[in-house]
C-alpha positions in Angstrom: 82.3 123.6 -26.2 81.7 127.3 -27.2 84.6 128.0 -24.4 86.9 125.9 -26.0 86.6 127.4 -29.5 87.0 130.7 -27.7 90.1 130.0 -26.0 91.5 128.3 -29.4 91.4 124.7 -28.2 89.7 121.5 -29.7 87.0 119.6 -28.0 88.3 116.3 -26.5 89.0 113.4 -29.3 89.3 115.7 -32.3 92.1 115.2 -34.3 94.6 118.0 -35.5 96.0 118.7 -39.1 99.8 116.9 -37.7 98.0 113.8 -36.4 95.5 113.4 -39.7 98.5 113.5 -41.6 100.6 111.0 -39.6 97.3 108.8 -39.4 97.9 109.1 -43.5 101.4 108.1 -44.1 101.3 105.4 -41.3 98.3 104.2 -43.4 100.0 104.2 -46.6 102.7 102.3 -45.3 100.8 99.9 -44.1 98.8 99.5 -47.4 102.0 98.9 -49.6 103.1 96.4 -46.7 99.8 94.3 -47.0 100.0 94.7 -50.8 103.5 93.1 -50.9 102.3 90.3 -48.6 102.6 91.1 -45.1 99.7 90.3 -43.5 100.3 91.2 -39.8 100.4 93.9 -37.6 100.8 93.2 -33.5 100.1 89.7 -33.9 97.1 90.3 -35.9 95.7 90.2 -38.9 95.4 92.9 -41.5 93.3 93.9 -45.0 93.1 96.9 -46.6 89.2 97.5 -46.6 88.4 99.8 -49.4 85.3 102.4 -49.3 83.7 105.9 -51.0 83.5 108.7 -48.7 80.2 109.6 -47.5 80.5 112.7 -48.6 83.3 113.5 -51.2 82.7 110.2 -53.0 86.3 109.5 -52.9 87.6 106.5 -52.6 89.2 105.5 -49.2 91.3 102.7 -48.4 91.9 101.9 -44.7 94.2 99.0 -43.1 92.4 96.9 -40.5 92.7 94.2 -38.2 90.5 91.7 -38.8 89.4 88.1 -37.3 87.9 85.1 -38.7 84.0 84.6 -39.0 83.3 80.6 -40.9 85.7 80.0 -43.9 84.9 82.8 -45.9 83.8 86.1 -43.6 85.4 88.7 -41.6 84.8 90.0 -38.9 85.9 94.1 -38.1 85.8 96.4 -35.2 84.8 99.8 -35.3 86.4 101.4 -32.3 87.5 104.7 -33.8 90.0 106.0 -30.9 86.9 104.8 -28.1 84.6 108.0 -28.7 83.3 107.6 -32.2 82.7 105.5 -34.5 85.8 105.9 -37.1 85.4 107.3 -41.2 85.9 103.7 -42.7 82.7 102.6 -40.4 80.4 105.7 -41.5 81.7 105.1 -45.4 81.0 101.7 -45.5 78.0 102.0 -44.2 76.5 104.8 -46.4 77.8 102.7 -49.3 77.6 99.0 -48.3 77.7 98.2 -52.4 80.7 100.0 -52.9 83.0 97.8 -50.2 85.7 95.6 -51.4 88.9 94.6 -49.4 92.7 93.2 -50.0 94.0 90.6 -48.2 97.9 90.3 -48.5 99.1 90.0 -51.9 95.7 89.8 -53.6 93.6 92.1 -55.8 90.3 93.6 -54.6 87.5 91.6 -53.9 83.8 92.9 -53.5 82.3 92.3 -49.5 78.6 92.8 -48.3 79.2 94.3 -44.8 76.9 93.6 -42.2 76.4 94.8 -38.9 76.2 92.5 -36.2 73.6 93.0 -33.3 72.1 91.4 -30.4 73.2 87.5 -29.7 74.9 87.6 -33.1 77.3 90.5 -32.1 77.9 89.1 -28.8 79.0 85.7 -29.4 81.0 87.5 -32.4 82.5 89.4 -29.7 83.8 86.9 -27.0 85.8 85.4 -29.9 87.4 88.1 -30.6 88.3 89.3 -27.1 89.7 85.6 -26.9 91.7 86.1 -30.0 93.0 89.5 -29.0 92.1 90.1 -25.1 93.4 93.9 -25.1 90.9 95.1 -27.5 88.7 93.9 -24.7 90.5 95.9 -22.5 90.2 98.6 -25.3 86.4 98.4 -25.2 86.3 98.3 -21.2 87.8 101.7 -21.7 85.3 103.1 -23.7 81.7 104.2 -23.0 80.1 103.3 -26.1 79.8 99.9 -27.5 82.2 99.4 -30.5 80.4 98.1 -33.5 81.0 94.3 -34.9 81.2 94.3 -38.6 80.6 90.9 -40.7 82.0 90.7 -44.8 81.3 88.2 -46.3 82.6 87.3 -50.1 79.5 89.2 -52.4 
């Protein structure tokens, strides 16, 4: 890694100041879609799930695909890119009272996020990878397991 900085390049999965900034404005384009009622994206579903930052204490807002879980939970995937878990994922989890999401064309409502694990996760899982089979191919891509996220209504 130290040769890397030395010869001015970033490590491997590190994202430069062009893409943060196109990751921003595709984001806000996506948020005012969802908030004018378009809730799909690829054939999926989409919220806005809202957050603080772990550290700046600003709030975030982050669109995301997201699959049914019972009548009234969601279910999220953390896959961050394959090699770490993303922001939204480390926010909401250092301030799990401070999550709320917006489904198309409503207004904020607070969620209790909770990760799944063991048989929980995986039955979570296989319905997913049913419902959307290439984030299964995602995940085969990937060495680290991508985290299942329940939120339910608080």
């Amino acid at each position: 890694m130290a040769q890397e900085k030395q010869a001015g390049k970033r490590p491997a999965g590190t994202p430069g100041a062009f893409s943060r900034w196109m990751q921003q404005k595709m984001n806000g384009r996506m948020n005012r879609k969802i908030r004018n009622g378009h809730g799909t994206f690829m054939g999926m579903d989409v919220l806005i799930l809202n957050t603080v930052g772990r550290r700046s204490g600003q709030p975030r807002q982050s669109p995301l695909a997201w699959f049914a879980d019972g009548e009234n939970a969601r279910l999220l995937i953390g896959s961050g890119g394959g090699s770490r878990n993303p922001d939204w994922y480390t926010n909401m989890m250092a301030h799990p009272e401070q999550v709320s999401i917006e489904l198309p064309g409503h207004e904020a409502e607070p969620v209790v996020p909770q990760q799944l694990e063991g048989a929980e996760r995986d039955e979570a899982w296989q319905r997913i990878a049913a419902a959307q089979p290439r984030i299964a191919k995602y995940q085969n891509k990937s060495e680290r397991r991508y985290p299942v996220v329940r939120l339910s209504p608080r």
